[in-house]
PyMOL Python script that loads the backbone (N, CA, C, O; Angstrom):
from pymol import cmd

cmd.read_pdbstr("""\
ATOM      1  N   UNK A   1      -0.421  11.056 -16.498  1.00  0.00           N
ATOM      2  CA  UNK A   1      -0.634  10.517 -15.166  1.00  0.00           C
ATOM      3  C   UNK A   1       0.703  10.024 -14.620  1.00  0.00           C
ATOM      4  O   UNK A   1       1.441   9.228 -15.202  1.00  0.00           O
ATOM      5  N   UNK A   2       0.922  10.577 -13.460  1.00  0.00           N
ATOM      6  CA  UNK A   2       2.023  10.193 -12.613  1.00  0.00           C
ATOM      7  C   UNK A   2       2.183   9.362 -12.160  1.00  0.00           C
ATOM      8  O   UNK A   2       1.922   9.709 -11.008  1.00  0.00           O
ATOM      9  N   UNK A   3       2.593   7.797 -12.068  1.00  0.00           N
ATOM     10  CA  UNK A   3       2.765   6.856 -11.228  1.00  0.00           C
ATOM     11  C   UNK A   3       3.730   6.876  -9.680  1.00  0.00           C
ATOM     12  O   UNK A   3       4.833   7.384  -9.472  1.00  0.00           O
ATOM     13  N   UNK A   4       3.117   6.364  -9.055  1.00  0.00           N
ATOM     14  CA  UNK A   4       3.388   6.829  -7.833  1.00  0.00           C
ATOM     15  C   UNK A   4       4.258   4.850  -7.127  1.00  0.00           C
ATOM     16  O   UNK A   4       3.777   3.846  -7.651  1.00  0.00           O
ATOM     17  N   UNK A   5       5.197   4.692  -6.236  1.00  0.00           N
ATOM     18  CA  UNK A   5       4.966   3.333  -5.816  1.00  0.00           C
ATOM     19  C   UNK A   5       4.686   3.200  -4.189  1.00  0.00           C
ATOM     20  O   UNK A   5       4.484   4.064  -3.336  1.00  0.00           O
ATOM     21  N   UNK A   6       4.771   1.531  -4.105  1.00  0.00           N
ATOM     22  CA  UNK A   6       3.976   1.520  -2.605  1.00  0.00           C
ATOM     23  C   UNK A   6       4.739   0.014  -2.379  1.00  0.00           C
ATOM     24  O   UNK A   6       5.149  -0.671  -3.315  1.00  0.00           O
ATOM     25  N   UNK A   7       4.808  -0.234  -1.419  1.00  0.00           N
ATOM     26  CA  UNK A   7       5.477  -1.029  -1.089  1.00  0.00           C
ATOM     27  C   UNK A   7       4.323  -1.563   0.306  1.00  0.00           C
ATOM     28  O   UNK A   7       3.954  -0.669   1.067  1.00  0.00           O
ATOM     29  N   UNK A   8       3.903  -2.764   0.516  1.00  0.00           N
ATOM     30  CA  UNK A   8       2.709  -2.774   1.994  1.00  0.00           C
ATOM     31  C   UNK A   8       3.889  -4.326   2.452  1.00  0.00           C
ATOM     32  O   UNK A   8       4.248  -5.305   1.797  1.00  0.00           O
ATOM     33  N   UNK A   9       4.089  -3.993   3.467  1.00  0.00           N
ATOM     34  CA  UNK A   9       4.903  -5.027   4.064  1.00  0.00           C
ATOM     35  C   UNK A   9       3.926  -6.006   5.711  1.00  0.00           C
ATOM     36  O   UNK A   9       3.633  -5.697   6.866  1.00  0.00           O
ATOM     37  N   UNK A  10       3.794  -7.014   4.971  1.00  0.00           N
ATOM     38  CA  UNK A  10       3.098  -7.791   6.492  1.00  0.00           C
ATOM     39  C   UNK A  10       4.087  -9.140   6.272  1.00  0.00           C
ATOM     40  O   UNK A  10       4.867  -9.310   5.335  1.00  0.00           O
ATOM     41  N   UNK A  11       3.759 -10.308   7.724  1.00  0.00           N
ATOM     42  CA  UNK A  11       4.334 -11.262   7.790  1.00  0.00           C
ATOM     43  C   UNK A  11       4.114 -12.428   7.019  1.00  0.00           C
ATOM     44  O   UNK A  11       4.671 -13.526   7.051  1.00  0.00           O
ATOM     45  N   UNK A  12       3.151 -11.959   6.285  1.00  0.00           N
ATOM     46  CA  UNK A  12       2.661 -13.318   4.816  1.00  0.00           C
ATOM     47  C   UNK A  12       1.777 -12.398   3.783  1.00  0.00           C
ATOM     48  O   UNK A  12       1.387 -11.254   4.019  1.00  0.00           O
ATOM     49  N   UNK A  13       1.536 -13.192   2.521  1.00  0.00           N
ATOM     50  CA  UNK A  13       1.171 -12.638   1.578  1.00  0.00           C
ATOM     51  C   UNK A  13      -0.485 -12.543   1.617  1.00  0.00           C
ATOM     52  O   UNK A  13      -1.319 -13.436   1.467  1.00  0.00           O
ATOM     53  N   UNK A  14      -0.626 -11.293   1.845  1.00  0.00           N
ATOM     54  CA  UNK A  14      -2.235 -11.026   1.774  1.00  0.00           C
ATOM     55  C   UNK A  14      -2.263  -9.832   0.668  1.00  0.00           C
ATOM     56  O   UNK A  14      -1.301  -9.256   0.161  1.00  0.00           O
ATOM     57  N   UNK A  15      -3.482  -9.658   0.472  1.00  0.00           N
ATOM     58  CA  UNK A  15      -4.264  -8.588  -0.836  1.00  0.00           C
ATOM     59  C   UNK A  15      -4.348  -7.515  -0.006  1.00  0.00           C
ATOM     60  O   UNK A  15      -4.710  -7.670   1.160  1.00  0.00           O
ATOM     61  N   UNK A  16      -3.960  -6.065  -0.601  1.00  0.00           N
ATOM     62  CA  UNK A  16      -3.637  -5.089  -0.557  1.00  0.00           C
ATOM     63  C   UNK A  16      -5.074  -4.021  -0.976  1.00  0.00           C
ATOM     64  O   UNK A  16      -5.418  -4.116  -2.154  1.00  0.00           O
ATOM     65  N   UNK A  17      -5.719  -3.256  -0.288  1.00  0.00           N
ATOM     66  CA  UNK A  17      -6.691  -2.879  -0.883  1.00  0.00           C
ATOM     67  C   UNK A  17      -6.625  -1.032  -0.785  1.00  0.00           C
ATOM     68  O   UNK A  17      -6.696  -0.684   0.394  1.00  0.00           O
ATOM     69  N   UNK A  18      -6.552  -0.297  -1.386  1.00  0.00           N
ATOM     70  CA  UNK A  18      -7.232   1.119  -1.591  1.00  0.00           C
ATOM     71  C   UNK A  18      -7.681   1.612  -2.029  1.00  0.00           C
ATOM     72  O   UNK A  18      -7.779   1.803  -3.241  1.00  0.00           O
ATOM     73  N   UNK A  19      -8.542   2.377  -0.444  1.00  0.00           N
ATOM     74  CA  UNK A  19      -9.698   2.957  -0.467  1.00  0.00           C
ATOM     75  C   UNK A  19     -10.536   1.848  -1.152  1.00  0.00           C
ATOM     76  O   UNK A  19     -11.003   1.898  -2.290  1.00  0.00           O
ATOM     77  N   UNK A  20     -10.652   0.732  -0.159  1.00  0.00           N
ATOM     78  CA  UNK A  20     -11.446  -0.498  -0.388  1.00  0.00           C
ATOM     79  C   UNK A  20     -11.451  -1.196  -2.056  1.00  0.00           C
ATOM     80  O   UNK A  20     -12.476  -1.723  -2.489  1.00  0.00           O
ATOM     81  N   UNK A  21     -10.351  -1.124  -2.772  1.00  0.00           N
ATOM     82  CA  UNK A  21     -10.077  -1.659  -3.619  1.00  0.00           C
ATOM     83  C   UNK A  21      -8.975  -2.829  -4.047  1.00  0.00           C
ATOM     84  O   UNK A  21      -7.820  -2.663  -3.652  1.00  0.00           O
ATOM     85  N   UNK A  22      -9.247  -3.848  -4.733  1.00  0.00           N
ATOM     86  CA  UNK A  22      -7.739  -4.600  -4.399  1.00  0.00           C
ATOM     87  C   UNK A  22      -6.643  -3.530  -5.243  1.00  0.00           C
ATOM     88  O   UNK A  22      -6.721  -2.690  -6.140  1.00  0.00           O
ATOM     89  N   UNK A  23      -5.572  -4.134  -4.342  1.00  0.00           N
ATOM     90  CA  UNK A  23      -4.285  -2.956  -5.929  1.00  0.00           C
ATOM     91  C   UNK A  23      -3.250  -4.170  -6.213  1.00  0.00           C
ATOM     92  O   UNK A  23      -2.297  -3.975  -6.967  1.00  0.00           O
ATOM     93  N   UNK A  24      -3.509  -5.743  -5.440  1.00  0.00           N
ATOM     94  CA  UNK A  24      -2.148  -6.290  -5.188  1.00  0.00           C
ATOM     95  C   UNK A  24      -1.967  -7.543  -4.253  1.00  0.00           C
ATOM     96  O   UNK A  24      -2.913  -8.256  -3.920  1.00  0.00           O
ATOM     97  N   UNK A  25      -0.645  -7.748  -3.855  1.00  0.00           N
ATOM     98  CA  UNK A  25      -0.782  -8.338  -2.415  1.00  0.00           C
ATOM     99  C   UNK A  25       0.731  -7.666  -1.664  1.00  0.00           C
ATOM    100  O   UNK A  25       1.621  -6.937  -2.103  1.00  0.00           O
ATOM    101  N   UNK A  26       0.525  -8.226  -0.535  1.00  0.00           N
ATOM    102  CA  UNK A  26       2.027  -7.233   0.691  1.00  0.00           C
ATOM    103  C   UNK A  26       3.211  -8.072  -0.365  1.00  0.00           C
ATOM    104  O   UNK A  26       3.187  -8.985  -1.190  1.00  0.00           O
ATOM    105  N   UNK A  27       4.127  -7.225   0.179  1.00  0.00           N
ATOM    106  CA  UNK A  27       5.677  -7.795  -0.026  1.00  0.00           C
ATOM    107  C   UNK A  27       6.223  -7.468  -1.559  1.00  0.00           C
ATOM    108  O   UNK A  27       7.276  -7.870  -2.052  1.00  0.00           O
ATOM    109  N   UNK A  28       5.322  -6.716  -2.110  1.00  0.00           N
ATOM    110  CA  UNK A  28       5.578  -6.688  -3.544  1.00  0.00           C
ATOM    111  C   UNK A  28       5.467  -5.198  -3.740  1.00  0.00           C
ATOM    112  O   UNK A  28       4.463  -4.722  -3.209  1.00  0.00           O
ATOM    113  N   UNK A  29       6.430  -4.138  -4.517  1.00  0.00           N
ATOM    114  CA  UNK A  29       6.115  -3.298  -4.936  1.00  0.00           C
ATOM    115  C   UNK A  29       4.927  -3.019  -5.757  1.00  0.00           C
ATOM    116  O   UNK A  29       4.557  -3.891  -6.543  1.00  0.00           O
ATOM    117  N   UNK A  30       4.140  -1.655  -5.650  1.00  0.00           N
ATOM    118  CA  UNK A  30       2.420  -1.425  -6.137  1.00  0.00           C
ATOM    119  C   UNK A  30       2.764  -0.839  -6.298  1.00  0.00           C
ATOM    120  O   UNK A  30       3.612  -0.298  -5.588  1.00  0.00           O
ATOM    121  N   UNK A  31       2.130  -0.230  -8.073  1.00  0.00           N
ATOM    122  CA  UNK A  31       2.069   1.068  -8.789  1.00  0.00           C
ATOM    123  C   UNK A  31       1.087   1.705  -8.722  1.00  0.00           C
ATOM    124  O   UNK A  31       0.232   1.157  -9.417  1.00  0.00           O
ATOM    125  N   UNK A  32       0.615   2.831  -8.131  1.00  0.00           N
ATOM    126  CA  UNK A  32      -0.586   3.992  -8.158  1.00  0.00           C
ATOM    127  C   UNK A  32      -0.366   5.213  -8.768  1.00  0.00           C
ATOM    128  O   UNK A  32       0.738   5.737  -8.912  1.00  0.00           O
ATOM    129  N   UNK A  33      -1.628   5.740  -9.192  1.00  0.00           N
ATOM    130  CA  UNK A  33      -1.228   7.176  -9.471  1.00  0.00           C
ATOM    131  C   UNK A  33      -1.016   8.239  -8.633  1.00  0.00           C
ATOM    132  O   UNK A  33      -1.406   7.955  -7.500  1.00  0.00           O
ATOM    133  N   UNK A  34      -0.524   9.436  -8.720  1.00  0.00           N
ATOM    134  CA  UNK A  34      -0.356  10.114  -7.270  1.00  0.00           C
ATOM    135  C   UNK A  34      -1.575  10.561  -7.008  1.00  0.00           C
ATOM    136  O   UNK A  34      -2.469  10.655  -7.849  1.00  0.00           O
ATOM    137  N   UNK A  35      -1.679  10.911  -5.617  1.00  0.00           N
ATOM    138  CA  UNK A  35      -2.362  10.969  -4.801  1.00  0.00           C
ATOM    139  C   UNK A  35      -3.138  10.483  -3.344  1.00  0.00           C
ATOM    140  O   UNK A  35      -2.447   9.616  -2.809  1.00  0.00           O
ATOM    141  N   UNK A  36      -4.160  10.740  -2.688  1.00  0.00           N
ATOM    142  CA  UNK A  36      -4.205  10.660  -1.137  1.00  0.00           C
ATOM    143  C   UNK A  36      -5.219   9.195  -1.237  1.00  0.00           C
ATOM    144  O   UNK A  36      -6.329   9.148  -1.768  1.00  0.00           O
ATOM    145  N   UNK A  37      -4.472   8.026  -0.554  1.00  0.00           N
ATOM    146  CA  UNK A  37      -5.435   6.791  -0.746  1.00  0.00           C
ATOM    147  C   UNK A  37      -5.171   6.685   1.212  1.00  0.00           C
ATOM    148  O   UNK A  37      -4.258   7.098   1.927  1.00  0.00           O
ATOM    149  N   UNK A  38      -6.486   5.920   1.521  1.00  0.00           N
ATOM    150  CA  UNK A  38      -6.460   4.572   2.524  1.00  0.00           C
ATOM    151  C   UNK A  38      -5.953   3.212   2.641  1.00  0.00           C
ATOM    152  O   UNK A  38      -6.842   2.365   2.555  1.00  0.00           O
ATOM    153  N   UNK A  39      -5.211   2.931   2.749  1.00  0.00           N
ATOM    154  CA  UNK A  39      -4.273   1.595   2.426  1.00  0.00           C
ATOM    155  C   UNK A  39      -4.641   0.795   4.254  1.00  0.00           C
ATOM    156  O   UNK A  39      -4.482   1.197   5.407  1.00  0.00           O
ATOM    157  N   UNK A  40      -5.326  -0.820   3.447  1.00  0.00           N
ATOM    158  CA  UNK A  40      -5.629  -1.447   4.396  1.00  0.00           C
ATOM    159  C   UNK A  40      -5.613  -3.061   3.531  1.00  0.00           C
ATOM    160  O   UNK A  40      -5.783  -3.312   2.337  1.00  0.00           O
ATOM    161  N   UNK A  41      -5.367  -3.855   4.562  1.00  0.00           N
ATOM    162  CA  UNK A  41      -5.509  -5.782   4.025  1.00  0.00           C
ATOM    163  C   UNK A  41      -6.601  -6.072   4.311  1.00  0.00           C
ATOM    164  O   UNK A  41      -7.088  -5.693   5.377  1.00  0.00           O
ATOM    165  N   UNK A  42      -7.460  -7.024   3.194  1.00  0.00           N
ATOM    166  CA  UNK A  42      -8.302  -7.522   3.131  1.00  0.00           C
ATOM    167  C   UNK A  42      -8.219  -8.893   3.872  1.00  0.00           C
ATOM    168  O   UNK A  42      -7.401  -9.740   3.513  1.00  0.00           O
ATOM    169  N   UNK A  43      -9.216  -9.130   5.079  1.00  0.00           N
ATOM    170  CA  UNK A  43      -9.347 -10.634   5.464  1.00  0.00           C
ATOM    171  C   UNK A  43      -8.412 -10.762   6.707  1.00  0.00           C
ATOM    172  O   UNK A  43      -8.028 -11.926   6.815  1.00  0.00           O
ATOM    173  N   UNK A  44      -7.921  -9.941   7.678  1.00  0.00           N
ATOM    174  CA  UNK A  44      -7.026 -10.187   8.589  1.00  0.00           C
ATOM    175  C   UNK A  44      -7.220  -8.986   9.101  1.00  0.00           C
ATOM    176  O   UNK A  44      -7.638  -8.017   8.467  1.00  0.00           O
ATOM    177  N   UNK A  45      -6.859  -9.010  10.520  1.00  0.00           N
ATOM    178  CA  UNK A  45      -6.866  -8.254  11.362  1.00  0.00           C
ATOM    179  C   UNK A  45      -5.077  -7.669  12.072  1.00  0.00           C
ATOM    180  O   UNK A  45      -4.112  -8.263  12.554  1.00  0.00           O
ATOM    181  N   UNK A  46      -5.493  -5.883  11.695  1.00  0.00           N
ATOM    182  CA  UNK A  46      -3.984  -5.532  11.580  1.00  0.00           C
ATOM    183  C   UNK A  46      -3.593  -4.568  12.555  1.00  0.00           C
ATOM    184  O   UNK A  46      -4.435  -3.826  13.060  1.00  0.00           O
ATOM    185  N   UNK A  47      -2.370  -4.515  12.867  1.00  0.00           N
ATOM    186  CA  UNK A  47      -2.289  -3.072  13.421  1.00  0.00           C
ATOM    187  C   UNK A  47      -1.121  -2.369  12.778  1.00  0.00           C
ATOM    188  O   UNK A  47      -0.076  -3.010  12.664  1.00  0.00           O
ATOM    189  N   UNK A  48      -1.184  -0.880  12.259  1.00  0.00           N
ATOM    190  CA  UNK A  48      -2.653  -0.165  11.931  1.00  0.00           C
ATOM    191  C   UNK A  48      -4.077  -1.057  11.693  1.00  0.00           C
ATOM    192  O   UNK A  48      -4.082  -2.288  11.676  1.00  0.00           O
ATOM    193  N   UNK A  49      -4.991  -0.416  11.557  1.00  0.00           N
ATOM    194  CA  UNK A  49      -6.529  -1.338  10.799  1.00  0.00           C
ATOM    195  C   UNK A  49      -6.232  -0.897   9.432  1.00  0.00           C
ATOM    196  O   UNK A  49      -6.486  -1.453   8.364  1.00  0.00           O
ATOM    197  N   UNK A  50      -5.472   0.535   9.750  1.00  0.00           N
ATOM    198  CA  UNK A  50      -5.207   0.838   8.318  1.00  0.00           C
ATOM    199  C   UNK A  50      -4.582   2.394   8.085  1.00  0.00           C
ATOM    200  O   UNK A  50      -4.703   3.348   8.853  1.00  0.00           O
ATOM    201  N   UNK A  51      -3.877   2.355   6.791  1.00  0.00           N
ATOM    202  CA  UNK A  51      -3.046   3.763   7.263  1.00  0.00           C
ATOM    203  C   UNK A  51      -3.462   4.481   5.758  1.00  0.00           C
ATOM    204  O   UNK A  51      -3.500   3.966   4.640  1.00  0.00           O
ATOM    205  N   UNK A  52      -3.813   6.155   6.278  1.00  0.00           N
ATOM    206  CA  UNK A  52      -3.730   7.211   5.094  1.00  0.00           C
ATOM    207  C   UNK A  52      -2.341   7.514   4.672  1.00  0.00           C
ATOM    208  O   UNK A  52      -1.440   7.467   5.508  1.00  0.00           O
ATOM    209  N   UNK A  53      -2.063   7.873   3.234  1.00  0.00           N
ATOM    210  CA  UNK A  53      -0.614   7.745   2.723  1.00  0.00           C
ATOM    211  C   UNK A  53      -0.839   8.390   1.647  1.00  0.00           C
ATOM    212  O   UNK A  53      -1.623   7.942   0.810  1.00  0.00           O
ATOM    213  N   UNK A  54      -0.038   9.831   1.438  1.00  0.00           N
ATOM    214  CA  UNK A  54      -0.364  10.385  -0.029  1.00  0.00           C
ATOM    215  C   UNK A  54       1.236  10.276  -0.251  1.00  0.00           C
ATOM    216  O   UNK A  54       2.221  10.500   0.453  1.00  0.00           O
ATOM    217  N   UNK A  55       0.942   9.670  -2.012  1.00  0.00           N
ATOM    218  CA  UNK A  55       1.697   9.094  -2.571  1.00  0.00           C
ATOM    219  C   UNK A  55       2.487  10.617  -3.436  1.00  0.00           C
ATOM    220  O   UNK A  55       1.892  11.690  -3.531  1.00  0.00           O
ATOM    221  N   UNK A  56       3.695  10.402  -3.904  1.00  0.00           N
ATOM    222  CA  UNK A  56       3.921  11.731  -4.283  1.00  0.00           C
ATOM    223  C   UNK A  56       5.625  11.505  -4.041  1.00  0.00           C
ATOM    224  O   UNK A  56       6.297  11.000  -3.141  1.00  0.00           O
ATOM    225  N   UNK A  57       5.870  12.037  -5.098  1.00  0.00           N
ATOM    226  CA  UNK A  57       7.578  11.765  -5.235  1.00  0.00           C
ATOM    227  C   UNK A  57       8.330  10.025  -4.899  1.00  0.00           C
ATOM    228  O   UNK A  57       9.543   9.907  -4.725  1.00  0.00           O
ATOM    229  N   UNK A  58       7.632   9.146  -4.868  1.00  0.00           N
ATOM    230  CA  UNK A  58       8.574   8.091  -4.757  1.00  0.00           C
ATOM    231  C   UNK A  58       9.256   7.487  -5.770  1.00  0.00           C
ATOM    232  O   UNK A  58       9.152   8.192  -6.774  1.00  0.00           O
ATOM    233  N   UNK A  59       9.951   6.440  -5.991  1.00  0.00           N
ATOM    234  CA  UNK A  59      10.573   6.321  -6.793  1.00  0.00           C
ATOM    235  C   UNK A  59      10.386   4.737  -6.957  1.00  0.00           C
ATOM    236  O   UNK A  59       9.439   4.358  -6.267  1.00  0.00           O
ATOM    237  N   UNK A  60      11.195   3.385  -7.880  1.00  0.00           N
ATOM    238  CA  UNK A  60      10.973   2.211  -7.357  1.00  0.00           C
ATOM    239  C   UNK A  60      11.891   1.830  -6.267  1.00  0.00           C
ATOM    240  O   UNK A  60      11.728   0.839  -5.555  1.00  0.00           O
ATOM    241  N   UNK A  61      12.663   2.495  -6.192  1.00  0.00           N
ATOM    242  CA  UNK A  61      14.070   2.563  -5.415  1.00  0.00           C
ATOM    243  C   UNK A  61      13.746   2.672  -3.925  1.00  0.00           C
ATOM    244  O   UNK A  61      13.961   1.896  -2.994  1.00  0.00           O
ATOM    245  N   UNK A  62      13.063   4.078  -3.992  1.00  0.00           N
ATOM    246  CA  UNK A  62      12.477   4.635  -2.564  1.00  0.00           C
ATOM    247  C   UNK A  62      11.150   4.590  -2.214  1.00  0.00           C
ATOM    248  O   UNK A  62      10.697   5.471  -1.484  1.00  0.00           O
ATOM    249  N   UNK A  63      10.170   3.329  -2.793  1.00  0.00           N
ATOM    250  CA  UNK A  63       8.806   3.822  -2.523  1.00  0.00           C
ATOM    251  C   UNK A  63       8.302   3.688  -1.082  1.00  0.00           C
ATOM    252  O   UNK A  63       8.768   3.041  -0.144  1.00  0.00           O
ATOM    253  N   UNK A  64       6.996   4.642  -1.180  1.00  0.00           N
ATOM    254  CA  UNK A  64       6.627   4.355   0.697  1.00  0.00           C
ATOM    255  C   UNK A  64       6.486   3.381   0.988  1.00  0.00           C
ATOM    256  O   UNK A  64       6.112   2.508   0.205  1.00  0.00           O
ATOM    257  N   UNK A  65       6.723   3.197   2.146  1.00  0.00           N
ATOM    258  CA  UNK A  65       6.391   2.391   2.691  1.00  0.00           C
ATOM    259  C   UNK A  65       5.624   1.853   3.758  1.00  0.00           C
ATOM    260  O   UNK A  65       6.197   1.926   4.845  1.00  0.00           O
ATOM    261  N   UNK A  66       4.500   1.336   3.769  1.00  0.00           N
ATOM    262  CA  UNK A  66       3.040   1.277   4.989  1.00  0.00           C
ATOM    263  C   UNK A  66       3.421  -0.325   5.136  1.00  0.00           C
ATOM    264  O   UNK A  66       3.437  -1.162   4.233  1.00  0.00           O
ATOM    265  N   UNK A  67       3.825  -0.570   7.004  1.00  0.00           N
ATOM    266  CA  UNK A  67       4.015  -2.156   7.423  1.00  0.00           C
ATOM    267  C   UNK A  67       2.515  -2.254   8.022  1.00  0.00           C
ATOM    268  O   UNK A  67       1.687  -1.353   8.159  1.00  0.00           O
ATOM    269  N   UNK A  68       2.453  -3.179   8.233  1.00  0.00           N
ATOM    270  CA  UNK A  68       1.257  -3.555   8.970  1.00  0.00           C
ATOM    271  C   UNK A  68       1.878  -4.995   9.726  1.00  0.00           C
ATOM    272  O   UNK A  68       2.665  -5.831   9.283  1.00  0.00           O
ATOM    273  N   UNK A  69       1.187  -4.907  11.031  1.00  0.00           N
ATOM    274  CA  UNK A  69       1.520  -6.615  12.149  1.00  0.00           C
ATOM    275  C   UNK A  69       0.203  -7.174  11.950  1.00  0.00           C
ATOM    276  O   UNK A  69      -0.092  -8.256  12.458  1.00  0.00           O
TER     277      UNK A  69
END
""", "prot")
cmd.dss("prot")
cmd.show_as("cartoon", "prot")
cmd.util.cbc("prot")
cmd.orient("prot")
C-alpha cells in the first residue's frame, strides 16, 4: 500500500474528515493511501463545503494541498 500525503489548511485547528471520516485535524500533514477521497471539516462552515482530490504521487515535501476559508 502506497501512502499518499495531504496537507488541509484552514484559519484554526479543526478535524479533517474523508469521505465522512475523521483522518486528523488542518495545518498538519495527513497520511492516506492512494487514491480518489472527498476531503471536507467537520463542525464549520467552509468554502469549498468541500473538495474531491485524488491523491497520487505526493511526497512529504510536496503534498497536496486542499485550503479551505
Amino acid at each position: 500500500m502506497q501512502l499518499e500525503y495531504l496537507l488541509v489548511t484552514y484559519a484554526s485547528s479543526q478535524t479533517v474528515c474523508a469521505d465522512d471520516t475523521s483522518i486528523g485535524v488542518t495545518n498538519h500533514i495527513l497520511m492516506l493511501p492512494a487514491g480518489d477521497y472527498t476531503i471536507s471539516l467537520s463542525g464549520v462552515t467552509t468554502v469549498p463545503a468541500s473538495a474531491d482530490v485524488s491523491l497520487d504521487g505526493t511526497t512529504v515535501v510536496h503534498p497536496q494541498v486542499v485550503a479551505f476559508t
